[in-house]
C-alpha angles and dihedrals in degrees: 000000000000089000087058088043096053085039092068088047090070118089104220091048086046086050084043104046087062090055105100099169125063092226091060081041083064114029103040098060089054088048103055090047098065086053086057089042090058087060098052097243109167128216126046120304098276091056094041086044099056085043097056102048089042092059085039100068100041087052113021083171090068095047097054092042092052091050092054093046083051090059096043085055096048092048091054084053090045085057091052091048096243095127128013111251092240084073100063089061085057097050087053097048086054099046097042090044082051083055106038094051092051094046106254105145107200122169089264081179094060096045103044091053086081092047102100115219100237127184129336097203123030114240095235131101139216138270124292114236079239096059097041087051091051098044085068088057091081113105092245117119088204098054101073096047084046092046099039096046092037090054089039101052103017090225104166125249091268097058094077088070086068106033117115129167101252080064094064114079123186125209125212137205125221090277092044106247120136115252097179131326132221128256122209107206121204086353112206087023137114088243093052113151144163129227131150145228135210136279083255092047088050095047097043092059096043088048082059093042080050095053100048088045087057094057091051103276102141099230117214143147089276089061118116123231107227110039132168122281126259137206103260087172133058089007082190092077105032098106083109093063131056129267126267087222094037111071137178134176130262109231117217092252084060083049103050088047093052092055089040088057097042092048085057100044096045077059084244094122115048149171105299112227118246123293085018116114106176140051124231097263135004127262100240113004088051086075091057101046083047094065090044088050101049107033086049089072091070114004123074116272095234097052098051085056087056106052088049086051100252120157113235099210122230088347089075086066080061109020106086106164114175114237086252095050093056084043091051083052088049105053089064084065091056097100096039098050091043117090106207096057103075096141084053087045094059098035086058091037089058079042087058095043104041081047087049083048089050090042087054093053096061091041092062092044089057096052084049098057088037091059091040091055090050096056086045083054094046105044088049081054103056080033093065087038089067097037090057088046096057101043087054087043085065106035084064097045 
């Protein structure tokens, strides 16, 4: 009881202790440490952090004045191109939560007027089926089962930290074969949700479970999804690698730096040409914007946003899809979302579009009878103006 006492006195667990989602678990620390790097606050972020709030209270001046200087630093980097002016928001909401929940009151008025609003959207795009298709090339066990579940479900990066095999479900139809499964994302959490993947993406990553069964892993519900690789080939010298029966988990940053290599190696990322900053699509996030883009042409929008965790606002108070009937939904978005099924994935792409051009149709007959309607409207009006004119024409007469 005393250890989880001294433990709330410490800056960073007091920062920590406000962060809900794992996605702020994981992105404002690192946020707020570029702002200490920029002062040049030395030691990790437990020792910076306890720096910085010590000189701040002594000197709540300094600490304004520092946060502003930082901004003006980052917008200078957002002109160059260097960061996208969105992120400079994101630098300010960690840095203010660190000082809010350990009691540092700066004039956060005052400081936000210069943060520029920035983009709502990125100007990027997502992956090509060709470059998807070239990415699992790479001579990784582990890169088709990450690509094909990240494109098919749209989980972010950080879900991968808490993804264990007793989380994945398959359904099967009447001859047993396995139509989708289902994915539970941040399981245990507040933020707990449910999407799903495709039949590739499921037997991709039982194919790897199988495999690391077969060199001696005990495979079990508790066993996470993503682990660390082994020397399958000249054992003798494998002291440098890690051990089949030995797992460990492979945490998302792993994870991040294995699809940044591969995209490198299979030639997909390459040098960017002077006074550019930033390449087409990102390395991880593109995957996810990938699934949104392309189940949105024929599930439901709402439940896309489900099943990536989005909240829909007030319509969740009155939008109470079943599990089944989001599944059902899904299961339109199978072709599209799998990525050896290119010719599948046209033919349904000329299906949506020749269904939009119908849409559009009726849409346009709509507008025409609207606006019929509206002249009809219109001429009984004047009709009925005239007529009243006359009768009191010749009431008066």
């Amino acid at each position: 009881m005393q250890l989880e006492v001294e433990s709330l006195t410490n800056p960073l667990t007091v920062f920590t202790y406000a962060l809900k989602a794992a996605e702020s678990k994981r992105q404002y620390p690192k946020r707020f440490k570029v702002f200490l790097d920029f002062l040049k606050i030395e030691g990790d972020l437990e020792t910076q952090a306890n720096n910085f709030i010590f000189k701040a209270k002594k000197d709540t001046m300094w600490a304004q004045q520092s946060l502003m200087r930082f901004i003006m630093f980052q917008i200078e980097r957002a002109k160059n191109g260097e960061i996208a002016e969105s992120t400079i928001k994101n630098y300010y909401k960690a840095t203010k939560l660190f000082c809010e929940m350990n009691d540092l009151t700066l004039s956060w008025k005052k400081i936000s007027r210069g943060i520029p609003r920035g983009r709502d959207a990125a100007n990027d795009r997502i992956p090509t089926i060709e470059e998807i298709q070239k990415l699992l090339e790479y001579p990784d066990r582990r890169i088709k089962p990450i690509i094909c579940t990240m494109i098919s479900s749209g989980i972010r990066i950080g879900a991968w930290d808490t993804l264990q095999w007793k989380h994945i479900t398959p359904f099967k139809n009447n001859k047993g074969e396995v139509i989708a499964a289902k994915l539970i994302v941040y399981p245990g959490e507040e933020e707990e949700y449910y999407s799903f993947i495709t039949p590739e993406a499921y037997n991709s990553l039982k194919e790897w479970m199988d495999f690391r069964e077969d060199y001696g892993e005990r495979i079990g519900g508790e066993s996470w999804v993503m682990r660390d690789i082994w020397q399958t080939t000249n054992v003798t010298y494998g002291a440098k690698w890690g051990l089949a029966t030995l797992p460990k988990k492979l945490h998302s940053s792993a994870i991040k730096r294995l699809i940044e290599r591969s995209l490198w190696e299979q030639g997909i990322r390459k040098p960017l040409p002077e006074g550019k900053n930033r390449h087409e699509w990102k390395t991880a996030h593109g995957f996810r914007k990938y699934y949104k883009t392309r189940a949105e042409q024929v599930m439901r929008p709402a439940n896309v946003e489900l099943t990536m965790g989005h909240d829909i606002g007030v319509s969740k108070s009155y939008y109470k899809p079943t599990e089944r009937e989001i599944l059902q939904d899904y299961l339109k978005a199978i072709e599209m979302l799998s990525v050896y099924n290119t010719n599948n994935n046209k033919e349904l792409e000329n299906r949506v579009k020749e269904l939009n051009k119908k849409q559009d149709e009726v849409t346009l007959m709509k507008l025409q009878h609207e606006k019929e309607m509206k002249d009809v409207r219109q001429e009984m009006k004047q009709q009925y103006s005239k007529l009243f004119s006359l009768i009191h024409s010749t009431i008066r007469s």
